[in-house]
C-alpha positions in Angstrom: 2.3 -8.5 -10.1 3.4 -5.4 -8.7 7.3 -5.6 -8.7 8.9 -6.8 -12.9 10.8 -9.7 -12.1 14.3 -9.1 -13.0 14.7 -11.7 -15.8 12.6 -9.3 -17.9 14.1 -6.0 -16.6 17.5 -6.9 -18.1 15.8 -6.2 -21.0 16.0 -2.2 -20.4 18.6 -2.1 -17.3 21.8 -3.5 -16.9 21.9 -5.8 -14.0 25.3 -8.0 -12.6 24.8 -11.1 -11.5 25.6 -10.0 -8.2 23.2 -7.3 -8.0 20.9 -10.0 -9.1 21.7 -12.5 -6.3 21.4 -9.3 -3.8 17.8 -8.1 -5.1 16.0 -11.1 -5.7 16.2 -13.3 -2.1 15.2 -11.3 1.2 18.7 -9.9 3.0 16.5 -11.4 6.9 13.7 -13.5 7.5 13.0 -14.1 10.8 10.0 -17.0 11.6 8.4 -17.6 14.9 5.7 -17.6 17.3 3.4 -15.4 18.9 2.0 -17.4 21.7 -0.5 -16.2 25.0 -1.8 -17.4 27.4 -5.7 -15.7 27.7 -7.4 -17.9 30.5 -7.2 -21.6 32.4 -5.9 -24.1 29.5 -6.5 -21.2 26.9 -3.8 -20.4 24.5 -3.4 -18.2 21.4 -0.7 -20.1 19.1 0.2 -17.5 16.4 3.1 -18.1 13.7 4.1 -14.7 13.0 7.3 -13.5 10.5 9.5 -10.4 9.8 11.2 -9.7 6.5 13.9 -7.2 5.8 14.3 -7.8 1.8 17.3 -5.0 0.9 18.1 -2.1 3.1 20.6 -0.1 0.8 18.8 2.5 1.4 18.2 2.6 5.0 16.4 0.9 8.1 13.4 -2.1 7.0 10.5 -0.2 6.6 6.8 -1.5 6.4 3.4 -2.2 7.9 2.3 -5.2 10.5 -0.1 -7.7 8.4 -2.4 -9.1 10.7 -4.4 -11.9 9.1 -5.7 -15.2 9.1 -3.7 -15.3 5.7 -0.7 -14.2 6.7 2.3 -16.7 5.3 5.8 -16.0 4.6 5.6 -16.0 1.2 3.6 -12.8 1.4 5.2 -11.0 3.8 8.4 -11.8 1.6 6.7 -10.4 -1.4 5.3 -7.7 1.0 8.2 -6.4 2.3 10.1 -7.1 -1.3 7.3 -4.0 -3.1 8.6 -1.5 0.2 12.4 -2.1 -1.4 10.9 -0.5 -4.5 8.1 1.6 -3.7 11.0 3.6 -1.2 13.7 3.5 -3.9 10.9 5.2 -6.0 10.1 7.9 -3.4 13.3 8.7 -2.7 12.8 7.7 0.9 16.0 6.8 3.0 14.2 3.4 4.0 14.7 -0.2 2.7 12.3 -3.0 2.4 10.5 -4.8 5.1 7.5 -6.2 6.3 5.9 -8.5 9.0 2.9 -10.3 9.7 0.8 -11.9 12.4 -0.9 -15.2 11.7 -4.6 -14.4 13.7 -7.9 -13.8 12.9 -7.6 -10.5 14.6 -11.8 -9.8 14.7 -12.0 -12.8 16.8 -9.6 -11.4 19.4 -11.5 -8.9 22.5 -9.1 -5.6 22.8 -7.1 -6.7 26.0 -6.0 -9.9 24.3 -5.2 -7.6 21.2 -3.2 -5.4 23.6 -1.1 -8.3 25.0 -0.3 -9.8 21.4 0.7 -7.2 20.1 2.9 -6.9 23.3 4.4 -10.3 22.9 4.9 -9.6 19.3 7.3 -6.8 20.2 9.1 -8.9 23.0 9.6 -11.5 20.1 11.5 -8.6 18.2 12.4 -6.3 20.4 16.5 -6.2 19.2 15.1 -5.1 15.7 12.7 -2.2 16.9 15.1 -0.6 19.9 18.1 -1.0 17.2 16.3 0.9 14.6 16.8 -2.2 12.0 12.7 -2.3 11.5 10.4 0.5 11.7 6.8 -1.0 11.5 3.7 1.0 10.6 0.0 0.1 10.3 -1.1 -2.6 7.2 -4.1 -4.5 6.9 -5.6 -5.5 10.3 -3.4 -3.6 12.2 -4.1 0.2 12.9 -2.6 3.5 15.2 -3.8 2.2 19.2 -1.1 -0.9 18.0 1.5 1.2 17.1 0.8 3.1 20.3 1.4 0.0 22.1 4.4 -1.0 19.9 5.7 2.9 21.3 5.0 2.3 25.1 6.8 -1.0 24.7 10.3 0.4 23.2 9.3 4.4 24.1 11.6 5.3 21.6 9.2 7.5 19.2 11.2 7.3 16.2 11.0 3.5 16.4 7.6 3.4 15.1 5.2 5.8 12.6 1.3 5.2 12.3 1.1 6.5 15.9 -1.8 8.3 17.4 -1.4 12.3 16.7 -1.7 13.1 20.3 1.5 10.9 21.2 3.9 11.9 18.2 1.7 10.6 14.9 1.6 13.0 12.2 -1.6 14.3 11.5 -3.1 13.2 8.0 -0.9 9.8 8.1 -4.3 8.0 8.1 -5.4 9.2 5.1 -2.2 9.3 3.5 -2.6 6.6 1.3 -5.6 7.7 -0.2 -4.1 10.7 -0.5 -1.6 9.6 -3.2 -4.2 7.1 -4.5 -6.7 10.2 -5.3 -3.2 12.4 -6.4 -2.1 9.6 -8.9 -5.8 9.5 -10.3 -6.0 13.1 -11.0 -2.4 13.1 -12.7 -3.7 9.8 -15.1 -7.1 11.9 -16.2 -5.6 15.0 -16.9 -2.0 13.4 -18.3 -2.9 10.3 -20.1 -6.8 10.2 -21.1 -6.1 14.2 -21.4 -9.6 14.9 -19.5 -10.2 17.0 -16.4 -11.8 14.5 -13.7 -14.4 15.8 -13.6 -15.6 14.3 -16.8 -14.4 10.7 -15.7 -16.0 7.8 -14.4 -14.5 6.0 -11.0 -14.8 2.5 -9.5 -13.5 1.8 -6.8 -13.4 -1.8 -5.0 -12.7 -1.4 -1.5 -13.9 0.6 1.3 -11.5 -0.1 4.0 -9.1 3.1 5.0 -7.4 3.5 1.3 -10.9 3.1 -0.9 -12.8 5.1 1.5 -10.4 8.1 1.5 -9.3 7.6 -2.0 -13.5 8.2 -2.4 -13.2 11.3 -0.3 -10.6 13.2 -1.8 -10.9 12.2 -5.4 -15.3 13.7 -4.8 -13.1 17.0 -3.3 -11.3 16.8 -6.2 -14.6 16.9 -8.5 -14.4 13.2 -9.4 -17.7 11.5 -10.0 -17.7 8.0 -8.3 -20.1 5.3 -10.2 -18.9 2.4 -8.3 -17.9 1.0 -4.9 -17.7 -2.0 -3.4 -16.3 -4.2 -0.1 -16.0 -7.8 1.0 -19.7 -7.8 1.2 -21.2 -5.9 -1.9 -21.3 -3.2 -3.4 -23.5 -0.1 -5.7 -23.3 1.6 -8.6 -25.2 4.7 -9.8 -23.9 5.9 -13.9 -24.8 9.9 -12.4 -22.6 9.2 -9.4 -22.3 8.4 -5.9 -23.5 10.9 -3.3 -20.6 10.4 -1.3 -21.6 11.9 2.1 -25.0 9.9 2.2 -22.8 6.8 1.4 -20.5 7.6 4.6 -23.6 8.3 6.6 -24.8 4.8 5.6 -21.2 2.4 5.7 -19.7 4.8 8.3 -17.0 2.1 9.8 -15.6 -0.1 7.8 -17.6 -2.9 9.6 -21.2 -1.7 8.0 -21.2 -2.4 3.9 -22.0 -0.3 1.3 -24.2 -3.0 0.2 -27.8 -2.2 0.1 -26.9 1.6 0.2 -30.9 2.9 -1.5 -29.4 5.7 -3.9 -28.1 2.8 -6.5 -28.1 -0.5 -8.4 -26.2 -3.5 -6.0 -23.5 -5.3 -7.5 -21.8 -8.3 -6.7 -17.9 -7.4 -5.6 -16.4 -9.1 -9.2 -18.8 -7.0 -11.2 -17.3 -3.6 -10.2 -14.4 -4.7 -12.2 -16.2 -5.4 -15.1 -17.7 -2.4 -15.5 -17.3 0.8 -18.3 -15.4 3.5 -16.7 -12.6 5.6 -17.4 -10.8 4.8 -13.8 -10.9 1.8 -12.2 -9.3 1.6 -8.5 -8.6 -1.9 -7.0 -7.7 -0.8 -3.4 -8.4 -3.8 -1.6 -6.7 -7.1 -1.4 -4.0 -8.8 -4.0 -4.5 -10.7 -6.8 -8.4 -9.5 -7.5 -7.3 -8.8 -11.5 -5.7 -12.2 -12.8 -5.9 -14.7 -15.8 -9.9 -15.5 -15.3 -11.1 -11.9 -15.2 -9.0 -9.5 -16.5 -10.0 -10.2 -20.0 -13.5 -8.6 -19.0 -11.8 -5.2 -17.7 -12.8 -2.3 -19.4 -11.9 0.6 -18.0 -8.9 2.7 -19.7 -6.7 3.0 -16.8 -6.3 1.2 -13.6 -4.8 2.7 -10.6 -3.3 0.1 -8.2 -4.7 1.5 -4.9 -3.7 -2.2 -3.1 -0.8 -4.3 -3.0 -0.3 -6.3 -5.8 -3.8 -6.2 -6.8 -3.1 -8.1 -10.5 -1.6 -11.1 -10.9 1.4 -11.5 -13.2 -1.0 -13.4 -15.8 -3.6 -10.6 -15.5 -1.0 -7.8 -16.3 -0.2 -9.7 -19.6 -4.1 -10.0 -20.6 -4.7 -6.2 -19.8 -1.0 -5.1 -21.4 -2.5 -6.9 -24.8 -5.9 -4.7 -24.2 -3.8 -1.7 -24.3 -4.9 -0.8 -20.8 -2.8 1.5 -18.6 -1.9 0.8 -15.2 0.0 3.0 -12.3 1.5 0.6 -10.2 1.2 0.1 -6.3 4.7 1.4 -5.8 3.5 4.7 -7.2 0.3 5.1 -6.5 -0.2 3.9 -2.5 3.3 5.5 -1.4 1.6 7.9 0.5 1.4 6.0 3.2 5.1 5.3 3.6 5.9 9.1 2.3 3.8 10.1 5.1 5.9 7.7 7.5 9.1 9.3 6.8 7.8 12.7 7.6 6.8 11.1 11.0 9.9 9.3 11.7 12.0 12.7 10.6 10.0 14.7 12.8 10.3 12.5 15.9 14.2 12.3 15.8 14.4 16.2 15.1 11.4 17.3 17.3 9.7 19.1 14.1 5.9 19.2 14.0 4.0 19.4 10.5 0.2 20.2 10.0 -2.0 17.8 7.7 -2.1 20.5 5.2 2.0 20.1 4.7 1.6 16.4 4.6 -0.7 16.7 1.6 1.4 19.0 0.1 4.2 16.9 0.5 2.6 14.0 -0.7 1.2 15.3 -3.5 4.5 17.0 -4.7 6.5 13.0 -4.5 3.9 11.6 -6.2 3.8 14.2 -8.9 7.9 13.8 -9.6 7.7 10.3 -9.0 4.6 10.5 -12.2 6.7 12.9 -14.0 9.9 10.7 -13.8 7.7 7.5 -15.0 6.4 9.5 -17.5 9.6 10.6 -19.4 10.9 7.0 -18.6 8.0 5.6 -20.3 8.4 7.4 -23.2 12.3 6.6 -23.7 11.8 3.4 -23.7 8.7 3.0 -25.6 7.4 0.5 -22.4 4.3 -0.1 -20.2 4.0 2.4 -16.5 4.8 -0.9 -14.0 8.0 -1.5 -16.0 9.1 2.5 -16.1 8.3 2.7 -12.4 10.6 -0.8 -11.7 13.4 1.0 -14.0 13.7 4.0 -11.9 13.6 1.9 -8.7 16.7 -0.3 -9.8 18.4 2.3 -10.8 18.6 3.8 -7.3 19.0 0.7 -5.5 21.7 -0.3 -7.9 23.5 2.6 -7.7 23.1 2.6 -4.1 24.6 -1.1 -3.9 27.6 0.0 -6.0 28.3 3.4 -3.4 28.2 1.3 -0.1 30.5 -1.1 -1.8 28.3 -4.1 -2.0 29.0 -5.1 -5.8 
């Protein structure tokens, strides 16, 4: 579910009706189409949208979706988890998304090049202006933000870039970085156990499970579980990480099949008795027909809104913990402001002050939820959603706007 709809925050915050109106529809939504011509009486018809949901804060900020399921509704909901999820971090951004409506594993990289192309021609007011600052998301990656840069060659109007023309070095594993950071914190400050001595699933194996997997082994996690879109393995002594890597190394080759454990079906990782359970894949995976069969102590949202409103219920009643997205994946948007910062001041910042960084937010940002929590005698997602209104609302009432 992600964000706590308002209705039920009113029970712990005080929200006007006006603050209410400004929070719950999208400030901008821009529709329209992405359409190419790629050969004689060949056309690529895409219906592509942009969100900008509240920008108190600061400038839209958010990644390109690029999916065959790509709808406004989700970009809306999308762009409406950045509003939060900045507010949290104490990032000077506001909320936005967009998305492209494509199958983008069907498209051959020149025609990639020239959509992406057209898709900043379609919006090109919003990136030269500053208004939207898009980053990499699901199906889109660094080369298209490289792109998006030699389109507008403004390098502050983009993050997710390449290192060698102005990205930040460790912004590709950022994500996981505060994935693996917010585990670590959970072990040792709510089950009261080093990792060491917990058990890990992880469903996906895309860019956040994969270097979620990586840091939390450096970190001395043992891994039991991990799955993708096509399988997955378990082994109760752990994962051997680097053979795993060796055997999936792209996210196009599965772990399923991988010799050194048991295969599992994608649904049965969730099922399974760990201490940590990860979903860092796609929304909506933990909802009203499985959650009931979760058993792990504490789940770490790695995706998006990976449990459903329903689900949240069903596991809140189970007395299961969960560290929302807006937490728990900000790494990726943390690292994003250290990139836009640097390329409007000229700055340069190794990968090893990006962790740092990352892993000091996400700490405060735990901390803050933490005492919250405690106050009010409430669940993490609704802790995490309290701090977040509180900034925005305050925010609201300084620029005048209630």
């Amino acid at each position: 579910m992600a964000i706590v709809p308002l209705d039920k925050m009113k029970n712990f915050i005080d929200i006007s009706q006006a603050a209410e109106i400004l929070l719950k529809k999208s400030e901008k939504e821009i529709t329209f189409n992405v359409n190419l011509k790629t050969g004689k009486d060949k056309i690529i018809f895409c219906d592509a949208f942009l969100v900008y949901h509240n920008v108190v804060l600061g400038p839209a900020k958010g990644g390109i979706r690029i999916s065959s399921d790509v709808s406004l509704e989700e970009t809306r909901k999308l762009a409406e988890i950045m509003t939060y999820k900045n507010a949290l971090a104490g990032l000077p951004f506001g909320g936005g998304k967009s998305g492209i409506k494509v199958n983008i594993e069907n498209i051959d990289e020149f025609t990639r090049v020239a959509l992406i192309k057209e898709f900043v021609h379609m919006i090109r007011e919003e990136l030269i202006s500053g208004s939207y600052i898009p980053a990499p998301d699901l199906g889109s990656g660094p080369e298209d933000m490289a792109v998006i840069y030699g389109e507008t060659h403004i390098p502050e109007s983009v993050t997710g870039k390449p290192v060698r023309i102005g990205g930040l070095p460790g912004r590709k594993e950022a994500t996981g970085r505060s994935v693996a950071k917010s585990t670590l914190l959970a072990s040792e400050k709510i089950l009261k156990k080093k990792i060491s001595s917990c058990k890990v699933a992880i469903q996906g194996f895309g860019n956040v499970g994969r270097n979620t997997a990586i840091f939390l082994t450096e970190m001395g996690a043992r891994i039991v579980a991990i799955s993708d879109k096509y399988g997955g393995v378990f082994n109760n002594k752990g994962l051997d990480l680097k053979s795993l890597l060796n055997y999936a190394p792209t996210k196009y080759q599965s772990v399923a099949g991988f010799p050194e454990g048991e295969n599992i079906k994608n649904e049965e990782l969730l099922n399974l008795d760990v201490d940590i359970l990860i979903p860092a894949a796609i929304g909506g995976v933990i909802n009203e027909s499985n959650a009931a069969s979760v058993k792990a102590k504490i789940i770490i949202e790695g995706a998006n809104d990976p449990i459903t409103e329903k689900g949240d219920e069903i596991l809140e009643k189970k007395g299961i913990e969960v560290l929302p997205d807006i937490l728990c994946n900000s790494g990726g948007v943390i690292a994003s402001y250290i990139e836009w910062r640097n390329a409007k001041s000229g700055n340069q910042t190794d990968k090893e002050e990006v962790y740092e960084m990352i892993d000091r937010k996400i700490e405060q940002c735990f901390n803050n939820i933490l005492r919250i929590k405690k106050e009010l005698k409430t669940s993490f997602r609704i802790s995490a959603t309290f701090l977040s209104l509180n900034e925005l609302i305050e925010a609201m009432k300084e620029r005048r706007w209630l």
